[in-house]
N, C-alpha and C positions, 0 to 999 in steps of 0.2 A: 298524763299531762306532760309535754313538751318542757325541758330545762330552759331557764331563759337565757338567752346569751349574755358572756359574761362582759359584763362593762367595768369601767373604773369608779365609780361609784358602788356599784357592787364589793365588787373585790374589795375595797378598801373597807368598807362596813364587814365584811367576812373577815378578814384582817385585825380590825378592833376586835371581834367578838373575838377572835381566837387568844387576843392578849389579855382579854379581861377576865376569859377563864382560866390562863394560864396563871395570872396574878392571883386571882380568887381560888385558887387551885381546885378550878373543876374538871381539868384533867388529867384522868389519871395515868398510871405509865404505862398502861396497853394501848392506849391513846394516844400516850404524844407523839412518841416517831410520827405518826400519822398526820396529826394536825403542825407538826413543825416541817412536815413534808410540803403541806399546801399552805404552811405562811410562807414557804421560800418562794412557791409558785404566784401567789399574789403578788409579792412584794417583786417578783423579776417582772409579772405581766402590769402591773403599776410604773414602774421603772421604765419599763417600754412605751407605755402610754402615753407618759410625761416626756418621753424623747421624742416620741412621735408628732405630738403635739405642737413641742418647743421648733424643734424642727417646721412645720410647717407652717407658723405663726410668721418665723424667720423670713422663712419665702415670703410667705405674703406681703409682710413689710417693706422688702426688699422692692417689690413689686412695686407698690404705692409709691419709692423712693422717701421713705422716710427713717432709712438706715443709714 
């Protein structure tokens, strides 16, 4: 089965999981580096998403003349 592409809804729910285990301490230390690897990677492709977003929201508005 095909991975599904990653969206920001996604990631962000992979994100929580990854803090609530951390919290709950269901990670252990052969683990973490690992899973602190792909919270950086969420949290940068969330980041980008939400720039991407704001950004294009901007235009559009701009468009409409309601800036």
């Amino acid at each position: 089965m095909a991975e599904q592409a990653l969206t920001y809804d996604r990631a962000y729910a992979e994100l929580e999981q990854i803090m609530n285990d951390l919290q709950a301490d269901k990670i252990g230390v052969d683990e973490l580096a690992r899973k602190v690897k792909r919270a950086v990677e969420l949290i940068t492709f969330c980041s980008e998403m939400l720039r991407s977003t704001e950004d294009e929201v901007g235009k559009l508005v701009k468009k409409l003349g309601l800036a």
